[in-house]
Wavefront OBJ file of the C-alpha trace (Angstrom):
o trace
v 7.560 61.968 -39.468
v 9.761 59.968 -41.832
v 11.807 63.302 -42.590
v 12.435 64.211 -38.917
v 13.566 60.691 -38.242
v 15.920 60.574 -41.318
v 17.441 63.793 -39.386
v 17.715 62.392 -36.616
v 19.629 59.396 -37.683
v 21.955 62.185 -39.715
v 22.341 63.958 -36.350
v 23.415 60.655 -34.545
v 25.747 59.556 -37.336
v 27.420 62.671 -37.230
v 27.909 63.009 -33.403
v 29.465 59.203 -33.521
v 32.434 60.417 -36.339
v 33.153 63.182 -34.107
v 33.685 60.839 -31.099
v 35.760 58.643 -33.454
v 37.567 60.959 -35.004
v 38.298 62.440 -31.320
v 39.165 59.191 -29.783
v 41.633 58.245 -32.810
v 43.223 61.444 -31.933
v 43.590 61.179 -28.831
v 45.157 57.550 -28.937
v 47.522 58.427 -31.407
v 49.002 61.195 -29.386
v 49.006 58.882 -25.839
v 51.066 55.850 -28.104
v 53.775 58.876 -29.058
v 54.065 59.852 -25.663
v 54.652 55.751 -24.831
v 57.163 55.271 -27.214
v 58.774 58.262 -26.840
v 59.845 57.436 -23.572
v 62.501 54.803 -22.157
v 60.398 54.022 -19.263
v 57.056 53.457 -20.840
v 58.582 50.901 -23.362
v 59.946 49.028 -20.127
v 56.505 48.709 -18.443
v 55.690 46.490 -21.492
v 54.101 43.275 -20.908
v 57.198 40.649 -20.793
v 54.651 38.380 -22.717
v 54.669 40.172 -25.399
v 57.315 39.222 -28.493
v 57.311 42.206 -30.679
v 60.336 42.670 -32.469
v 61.135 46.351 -33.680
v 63.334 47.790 -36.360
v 64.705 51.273 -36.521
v 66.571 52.213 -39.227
v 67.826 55.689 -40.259
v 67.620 55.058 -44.230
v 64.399 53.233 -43.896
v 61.018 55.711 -42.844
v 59.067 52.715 -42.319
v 58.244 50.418 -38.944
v 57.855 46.981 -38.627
v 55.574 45.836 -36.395
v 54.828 42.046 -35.359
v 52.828 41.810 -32.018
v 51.117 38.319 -31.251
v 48.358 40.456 -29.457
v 47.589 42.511 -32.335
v 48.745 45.876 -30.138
v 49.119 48.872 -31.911
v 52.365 51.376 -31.765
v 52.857 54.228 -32.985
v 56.726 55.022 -33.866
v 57.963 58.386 -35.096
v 59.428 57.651 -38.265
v 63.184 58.642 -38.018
v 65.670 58.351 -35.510
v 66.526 61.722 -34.682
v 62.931 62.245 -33.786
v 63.173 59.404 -31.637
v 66.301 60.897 -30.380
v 65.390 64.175 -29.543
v 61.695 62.665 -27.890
v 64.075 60.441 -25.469
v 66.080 64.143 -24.994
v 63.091 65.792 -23.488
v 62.734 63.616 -20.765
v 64.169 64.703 -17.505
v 66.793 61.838 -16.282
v 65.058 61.248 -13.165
v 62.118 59.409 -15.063
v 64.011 56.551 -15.192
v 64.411 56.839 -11.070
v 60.423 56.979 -10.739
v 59.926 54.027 -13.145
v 62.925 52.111 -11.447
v 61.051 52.398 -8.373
v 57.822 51.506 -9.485
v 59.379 48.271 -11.020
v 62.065 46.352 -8.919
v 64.319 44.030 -10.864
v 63.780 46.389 -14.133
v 67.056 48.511 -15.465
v 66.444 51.710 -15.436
v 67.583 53.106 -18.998
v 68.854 56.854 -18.969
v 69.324 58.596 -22.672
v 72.436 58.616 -22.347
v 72.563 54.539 -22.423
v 69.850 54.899 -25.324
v 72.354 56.966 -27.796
v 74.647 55.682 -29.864
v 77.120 56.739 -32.559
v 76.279 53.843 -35.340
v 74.291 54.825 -37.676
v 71.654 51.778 -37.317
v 70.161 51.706 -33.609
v 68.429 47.900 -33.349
v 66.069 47.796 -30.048
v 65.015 44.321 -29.226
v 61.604 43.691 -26.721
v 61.561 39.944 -27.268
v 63.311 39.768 -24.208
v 61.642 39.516 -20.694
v 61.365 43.014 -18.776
v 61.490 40.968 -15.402
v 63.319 38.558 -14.565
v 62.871 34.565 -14.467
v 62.438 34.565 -11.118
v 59.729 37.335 -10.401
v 58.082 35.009 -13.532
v 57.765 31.613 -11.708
v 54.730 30.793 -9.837
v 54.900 29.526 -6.702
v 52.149 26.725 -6.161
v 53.284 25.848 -2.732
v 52.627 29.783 -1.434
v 49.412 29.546 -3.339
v 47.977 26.227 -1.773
v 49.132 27.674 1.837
v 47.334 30.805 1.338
v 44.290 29.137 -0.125
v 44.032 26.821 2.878
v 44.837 29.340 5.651
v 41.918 31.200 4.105
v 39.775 28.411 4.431
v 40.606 27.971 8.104
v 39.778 31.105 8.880
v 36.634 32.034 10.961
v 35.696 33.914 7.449
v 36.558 31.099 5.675
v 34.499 28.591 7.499
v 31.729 30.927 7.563
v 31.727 30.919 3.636
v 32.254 26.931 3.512
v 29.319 26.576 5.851
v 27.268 28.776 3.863
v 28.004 27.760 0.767
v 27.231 24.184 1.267
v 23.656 24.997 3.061
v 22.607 27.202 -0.076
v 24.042 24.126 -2.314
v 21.685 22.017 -0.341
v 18.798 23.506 0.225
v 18.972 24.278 -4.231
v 19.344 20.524 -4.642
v 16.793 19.943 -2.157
v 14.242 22.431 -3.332
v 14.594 21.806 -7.246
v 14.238 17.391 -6.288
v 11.297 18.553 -4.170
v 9.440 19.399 -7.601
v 9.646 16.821 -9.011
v 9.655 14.141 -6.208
v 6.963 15.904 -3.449
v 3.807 14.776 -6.090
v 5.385 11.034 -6.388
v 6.026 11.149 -2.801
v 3.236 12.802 -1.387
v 0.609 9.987 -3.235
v 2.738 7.352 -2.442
v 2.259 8.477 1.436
v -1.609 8.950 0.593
v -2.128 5.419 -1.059
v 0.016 3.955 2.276
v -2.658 6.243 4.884
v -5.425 4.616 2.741
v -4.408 0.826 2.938
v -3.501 1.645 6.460
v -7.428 3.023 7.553
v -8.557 0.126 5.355
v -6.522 -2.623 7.424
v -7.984 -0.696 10.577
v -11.277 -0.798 9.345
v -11.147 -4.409 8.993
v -9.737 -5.228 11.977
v -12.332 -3.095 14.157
v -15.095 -4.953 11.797
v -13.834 -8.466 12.336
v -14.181 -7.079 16.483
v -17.807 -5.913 15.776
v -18.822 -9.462 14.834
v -17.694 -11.123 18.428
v -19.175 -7.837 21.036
v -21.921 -8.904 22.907
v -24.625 -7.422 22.445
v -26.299 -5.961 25.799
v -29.376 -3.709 24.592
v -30.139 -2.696 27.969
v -33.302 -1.279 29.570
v -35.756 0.469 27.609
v -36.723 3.694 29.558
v -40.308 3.709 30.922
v -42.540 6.061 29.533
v -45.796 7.134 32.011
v -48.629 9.212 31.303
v -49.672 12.055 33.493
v -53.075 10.188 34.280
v -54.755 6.871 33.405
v -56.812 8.352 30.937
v -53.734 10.072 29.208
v -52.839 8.750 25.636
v -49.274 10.599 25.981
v -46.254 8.984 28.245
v -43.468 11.256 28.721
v -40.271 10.560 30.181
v -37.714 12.942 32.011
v -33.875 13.644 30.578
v -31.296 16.051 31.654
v -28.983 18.263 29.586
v -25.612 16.980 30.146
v -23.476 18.722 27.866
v -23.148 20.576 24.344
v -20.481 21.928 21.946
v -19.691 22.753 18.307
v -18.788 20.511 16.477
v -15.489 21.226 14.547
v -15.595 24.441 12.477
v -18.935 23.647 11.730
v -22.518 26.101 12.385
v -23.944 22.953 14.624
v -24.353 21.988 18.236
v -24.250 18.764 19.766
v -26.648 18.635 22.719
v -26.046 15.561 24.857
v -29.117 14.526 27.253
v -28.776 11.570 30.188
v -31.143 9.324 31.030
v -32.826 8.621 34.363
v -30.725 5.045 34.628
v -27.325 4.313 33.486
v -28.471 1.432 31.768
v -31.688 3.082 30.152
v -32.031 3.034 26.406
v -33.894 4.471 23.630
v -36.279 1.817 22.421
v -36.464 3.670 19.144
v -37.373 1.956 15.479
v -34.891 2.876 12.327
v -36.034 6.300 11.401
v -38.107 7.481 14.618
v -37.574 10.078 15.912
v -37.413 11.404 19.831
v -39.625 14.404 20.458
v -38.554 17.087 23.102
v -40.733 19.095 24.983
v -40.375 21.738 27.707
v -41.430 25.420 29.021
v -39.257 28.720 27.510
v -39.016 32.045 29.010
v -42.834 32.845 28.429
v -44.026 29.496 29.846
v -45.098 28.683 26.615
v -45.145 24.760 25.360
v -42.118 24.112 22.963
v -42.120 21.141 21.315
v -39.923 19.478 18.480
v -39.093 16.453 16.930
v -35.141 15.158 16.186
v -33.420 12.622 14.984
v -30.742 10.930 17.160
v -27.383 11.484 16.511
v -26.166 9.122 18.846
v -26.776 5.068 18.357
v -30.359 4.061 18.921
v -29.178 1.494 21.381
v -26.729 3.788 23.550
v -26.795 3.511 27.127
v -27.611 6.062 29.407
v -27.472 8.848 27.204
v -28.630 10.240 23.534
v -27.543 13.208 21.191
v -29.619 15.541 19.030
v -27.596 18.212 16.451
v -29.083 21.629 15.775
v -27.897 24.173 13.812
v -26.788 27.781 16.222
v -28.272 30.197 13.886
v -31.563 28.629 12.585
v -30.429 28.319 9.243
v -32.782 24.684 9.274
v -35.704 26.595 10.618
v -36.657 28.023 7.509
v -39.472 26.672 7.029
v -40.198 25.541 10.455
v -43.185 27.613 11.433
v -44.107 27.812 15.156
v -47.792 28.195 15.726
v -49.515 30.940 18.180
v -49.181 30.088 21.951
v -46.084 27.898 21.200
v -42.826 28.270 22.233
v -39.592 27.797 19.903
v -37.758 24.615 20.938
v -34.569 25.573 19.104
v -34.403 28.760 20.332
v -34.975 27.913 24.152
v -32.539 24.633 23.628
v -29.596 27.235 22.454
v -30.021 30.099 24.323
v -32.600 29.354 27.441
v -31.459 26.066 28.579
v -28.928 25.167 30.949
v -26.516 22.362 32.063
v -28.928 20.299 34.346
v -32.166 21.476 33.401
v -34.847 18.833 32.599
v -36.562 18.078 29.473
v -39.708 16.206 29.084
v -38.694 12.832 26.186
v -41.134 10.386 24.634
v -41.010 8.581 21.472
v -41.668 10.610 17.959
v -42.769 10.059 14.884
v -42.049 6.454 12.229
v -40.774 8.388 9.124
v -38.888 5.114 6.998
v -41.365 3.641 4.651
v -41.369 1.833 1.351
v -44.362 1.984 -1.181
v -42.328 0.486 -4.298
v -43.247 -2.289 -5.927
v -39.414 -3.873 -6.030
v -38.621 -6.297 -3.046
v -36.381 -7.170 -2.109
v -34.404 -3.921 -1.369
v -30.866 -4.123 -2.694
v -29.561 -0.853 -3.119
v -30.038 2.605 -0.577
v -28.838 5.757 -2.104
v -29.184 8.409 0.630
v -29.106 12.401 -0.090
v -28.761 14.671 2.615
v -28.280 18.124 3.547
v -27.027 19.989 6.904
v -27.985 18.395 10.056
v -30.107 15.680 7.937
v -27.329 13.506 7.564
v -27.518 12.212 11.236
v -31.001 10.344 10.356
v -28.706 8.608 6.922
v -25.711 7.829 9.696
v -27.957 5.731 11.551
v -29.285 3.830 9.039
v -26.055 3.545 6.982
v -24.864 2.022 10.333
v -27.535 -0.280 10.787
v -28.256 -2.015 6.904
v -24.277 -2.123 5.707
v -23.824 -4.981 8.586
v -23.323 -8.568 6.414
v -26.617 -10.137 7.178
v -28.029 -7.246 8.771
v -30.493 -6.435 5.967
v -30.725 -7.262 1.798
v -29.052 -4.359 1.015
v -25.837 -4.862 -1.042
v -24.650 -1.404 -1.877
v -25.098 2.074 -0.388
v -24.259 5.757 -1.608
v -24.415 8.563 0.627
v -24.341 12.334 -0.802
v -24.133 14.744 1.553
v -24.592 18.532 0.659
v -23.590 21.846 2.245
v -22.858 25.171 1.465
v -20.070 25.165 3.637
v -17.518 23.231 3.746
v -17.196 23.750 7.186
v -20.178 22.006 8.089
v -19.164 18.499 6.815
v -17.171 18.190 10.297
v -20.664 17.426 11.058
v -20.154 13.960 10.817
v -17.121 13.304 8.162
v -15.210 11.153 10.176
v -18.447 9.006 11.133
v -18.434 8.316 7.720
v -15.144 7.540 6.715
v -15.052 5.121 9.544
v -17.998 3.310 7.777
v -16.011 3.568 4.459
v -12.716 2.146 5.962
v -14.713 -0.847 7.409
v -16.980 -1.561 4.208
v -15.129 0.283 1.946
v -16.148 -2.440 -1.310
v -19.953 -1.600 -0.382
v -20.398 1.928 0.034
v -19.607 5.459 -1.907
v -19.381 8.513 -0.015
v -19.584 11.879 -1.720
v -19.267 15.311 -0.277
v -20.488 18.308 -2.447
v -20.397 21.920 -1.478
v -23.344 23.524 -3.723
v -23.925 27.169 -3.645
v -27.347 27.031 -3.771
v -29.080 23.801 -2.721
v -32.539 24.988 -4.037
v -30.338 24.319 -7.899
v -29.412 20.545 -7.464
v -30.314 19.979 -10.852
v -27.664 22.375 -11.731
v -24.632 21.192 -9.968
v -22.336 18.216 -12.007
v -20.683 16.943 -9.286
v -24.286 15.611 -7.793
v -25.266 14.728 -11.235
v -22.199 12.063 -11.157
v -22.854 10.878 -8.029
v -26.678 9.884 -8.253
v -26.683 6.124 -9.070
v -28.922 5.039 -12.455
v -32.048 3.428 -10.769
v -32.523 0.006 -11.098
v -35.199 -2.590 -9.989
v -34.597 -2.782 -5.650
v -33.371 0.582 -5.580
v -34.498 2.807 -2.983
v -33.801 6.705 -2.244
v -34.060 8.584 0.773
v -33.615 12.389 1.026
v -32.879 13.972 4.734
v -32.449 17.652 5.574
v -34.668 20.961 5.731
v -38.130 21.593 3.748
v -36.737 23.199 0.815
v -33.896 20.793 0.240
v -36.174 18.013 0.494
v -38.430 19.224 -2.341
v -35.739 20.039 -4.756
v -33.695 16.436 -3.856
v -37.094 14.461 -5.047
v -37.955 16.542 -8.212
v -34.102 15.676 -8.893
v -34.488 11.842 -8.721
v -37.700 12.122 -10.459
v -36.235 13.782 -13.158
v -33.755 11.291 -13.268
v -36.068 8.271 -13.370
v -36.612 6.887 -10.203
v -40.412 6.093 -9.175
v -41.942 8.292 -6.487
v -43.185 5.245 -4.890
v -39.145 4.319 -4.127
v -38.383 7.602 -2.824
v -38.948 8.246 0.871
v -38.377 12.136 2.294
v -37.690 11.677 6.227
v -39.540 15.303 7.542
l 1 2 3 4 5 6 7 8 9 10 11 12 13 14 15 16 17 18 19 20 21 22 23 24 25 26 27 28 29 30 31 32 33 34 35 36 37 38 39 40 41 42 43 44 45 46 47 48 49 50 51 52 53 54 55 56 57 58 59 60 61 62 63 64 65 66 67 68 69 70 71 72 73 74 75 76 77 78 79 80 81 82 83 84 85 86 87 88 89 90 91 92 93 94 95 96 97 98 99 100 101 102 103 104 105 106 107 108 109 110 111 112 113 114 115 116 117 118 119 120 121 122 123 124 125 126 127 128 129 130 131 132 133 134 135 136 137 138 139 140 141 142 143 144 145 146 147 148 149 150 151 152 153 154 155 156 157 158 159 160 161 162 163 164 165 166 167 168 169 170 171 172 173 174 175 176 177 178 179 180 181 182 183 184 185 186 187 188 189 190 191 192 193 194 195 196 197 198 199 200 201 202 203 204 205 206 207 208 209 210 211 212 213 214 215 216 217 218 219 220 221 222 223 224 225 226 227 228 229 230 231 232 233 234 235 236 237 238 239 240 241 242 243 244 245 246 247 248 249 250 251 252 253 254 255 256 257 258 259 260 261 262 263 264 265 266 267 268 269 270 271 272 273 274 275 276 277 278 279 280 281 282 283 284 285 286 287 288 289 290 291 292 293 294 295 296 297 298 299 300 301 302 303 304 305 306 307 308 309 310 311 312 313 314 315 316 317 318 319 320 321 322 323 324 325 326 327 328 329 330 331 332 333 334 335 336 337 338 339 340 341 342 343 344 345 346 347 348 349 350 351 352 353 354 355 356 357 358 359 360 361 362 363 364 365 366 367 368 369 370 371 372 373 374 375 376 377 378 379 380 381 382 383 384 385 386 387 388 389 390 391 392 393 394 395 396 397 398 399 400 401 402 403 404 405 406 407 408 409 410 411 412 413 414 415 416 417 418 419 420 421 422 423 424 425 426 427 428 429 430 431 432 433 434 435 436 437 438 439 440 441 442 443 444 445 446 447 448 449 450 451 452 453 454 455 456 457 458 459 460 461 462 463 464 465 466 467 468 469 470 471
């Protein structure tokens, strides 16, 4: 390999001498043919002082050039003679032309008697006046360009592209200043807001209305059941849930409902089967007139919600059986808040949630962060989903909270790709609080989240007896 490529190097060396050598040649002859003739010496650049000696005793040429030119001159006179012979006279005519102001030489005018010839080139070929620059005729050409239609066009374009480089090379380094300067001026904006519509809260009256009756279908009857109508649902945001808004018989009827009931539901599907199930509001307890529940479209919370033989599916007949208008049979549900711990008073809430569960937290967060509304001094909310979708659930909700007691509550949002792997995910593991004595934990959402949210705080050293898991 080493041989070939020492070959091939010999091979390339070679083929560049020949070019040389062929070039060298070549420019030789062209700077004969340029000397040799009157008319090519005149086309000389009038720039250039070079000062040439002919002499017929002397076989040598003297050449000074400021721009290091090369000439080749035939080394006696009557072979500079007889070169300037050859010519035809009417070269000097063609050059002449090609060159006003110039004198054409003929050889005639060239040849002389003496015996020294002395041909100066230090001299101008044109004259001083095709040398002179005119500034004026510059400037007026320069600005009738510019006030052109072309002209303008370029200007115009020109200074956009100028711009928009300026701009976009400033927006690099400005847009992140900027941009968090505009963020930190939103923030103390919502927390003004928040303030304001808290100092408001404290001066509403409070009108909690009329509890809705509840009757039983006999006297004997341990049930009461009251009637509401389905006014209205709709997704909410980009989110897999449905908001399902009931009304009540009055205008002025309200849920009577403790912190943490629920409201159970009750009517006939398809099959005239009994379906029954129990939700937690997602509208305030003490709303007038009407109440929300949120379920999720596709069952995703029904996991392991088992429906027993001879029942009906309440989820499935409230999202694809029931319409605007139809009536629902509504009583009172099931007391899930309850404390067992040992540490009263309660001072601190930490809430974990998943999926629809976080409506049960809302309504509590609402109710204890109130300044003398309970002994709770700090709350933190984590809320879970596996899409991030399905926080428009109820993010703004919470932010509003934030924005109004924004120095006693922490709101996280994690997206977890598998909720059944809490322990797994670091983003929860920074936002559990330590426990401390007053602490207590509540965990909403489905079954399996539930179970895997209490091993978690277990694990992290909170006392069963402080943890409450709302079914």
């Amino acid at each position: 390999m080493d041989a070939r490529r020492r070959t091939q190097s010999k091979l390339v060396i070679y083929v560049i001498a020949l070019i040389i050598a062929a070039s060298t040649t070549a420019y030789h002859s062209a700077s004969a043919l340029s000397v040799g003739s009157a008319s090519t010496c005149l086309r000389s650049s009038s720039r250039c002082t070079t000062n040439i000696a002919l002499s017929s005793s002397s076989s040598s040429s003297i050449i000074q050039n400021q721009f290091h030119r090369r000439s080749i001159i035939p080394r006696n006179v009557n072979q500079f003679s007889t070169s300037l012979q050859k010519f035809p006279s009417n070269v000097n005519k063609k050059y002449h032309n090609q060159m006003p102001g110039c004198t054409a030489l003929s050889s005639t005018t060239m040849l002389h008697s003496h015996a020294d010839i002395a041909v100066r080139l230090d001299q101008p070929v044109l004259s001083p006046g095709h040398l002179q620059i005119d500034t004026k005729t510059i400037w007026k050409s320069v600005l009738t360009l510019v006030a052109s239609d072309v002209g303008k066009t370029a200007c115009v374009a020109f200074i956009m592209a100028l711009f928009l480089a300026l701009i976009t090379k400033s927006s690099l380094k400005v847009k992140p200043k900027f941009k968090s300067v505009i963020q930190a001026f939103s923030h103390c904006t919502k927390l003004v807001q928040g303030q304001i519509v808290k100092f408001k809260d404290r001066f509403q009256a409070n009108d909690d209305g009329v509890p809705m009756d509840f009757v039983g279908d006999d006297a004997d009857s341990e049930e009461e059941w009251g009637i509401c109508t389905l006014a209205s649902k709709k997704q909410l945001g980009r989110s897999k849930f449905m908001q399902y808004d009931f009304n009540l018989p009055k205008a002025d009827n309200v849920l009577n409902l403790a912190l943490g009931q629920k409201a159970t539901l009750c009517c006939l599907d398809e099959n005239d089967n009994v379906a029954k199930r129990d939700y937690f509001l997602f509208s305030p307890r003490k709303k007038k007139g009407q109440f929300s529940i949120v379920a999720a479209m596709d069952g995703s919370e029904d996991y392991d919600f088992k429906v027993k033989r001879g029942e009906g599916d309440f989820t499935n007949v409230l999202s694809s059986e029931l319409d605007i208008g139809d009536e629902v049979a509504l009583q009172p549900g099931p007391r899930t808040l309850s404390y067992k711990g040992e540490y009263l008073p309660v001072t601190d809430m930490v809430y974990i949630a998943s999926g629809s569960g976080i409506a049960a937290v809302l309504d509590q967060v609402k109710a204890v962060l109130p300044s003398g509304s309970s002994s709770v001094e700090s709350v933190s909310v984590i809320w879970t989903n596996e899409r991030e979708e399905d926080f428009d659930v109820a993010l703004s909700s919470l932010e509003d909270e934030y924005f109004k007691y924004s120095t006693k509550l922490a709101v996280s949002c994690v997206v977890t790709d598998d909720e059944r792997s809490l322990d797994e995910n670091e983003e929860i593991d920074e936002a559990v609080p330590s426990f401390t004595p007053g602490t207590m934990a509540v965990i909403a959402g489905p079954k399996y989240f539930t179970a895997e949210a209490k091993a978690l705080l277990i694990g992290y050293g909170y006392p069963e007896q402080c943890i409450c898991v709302l079914p």
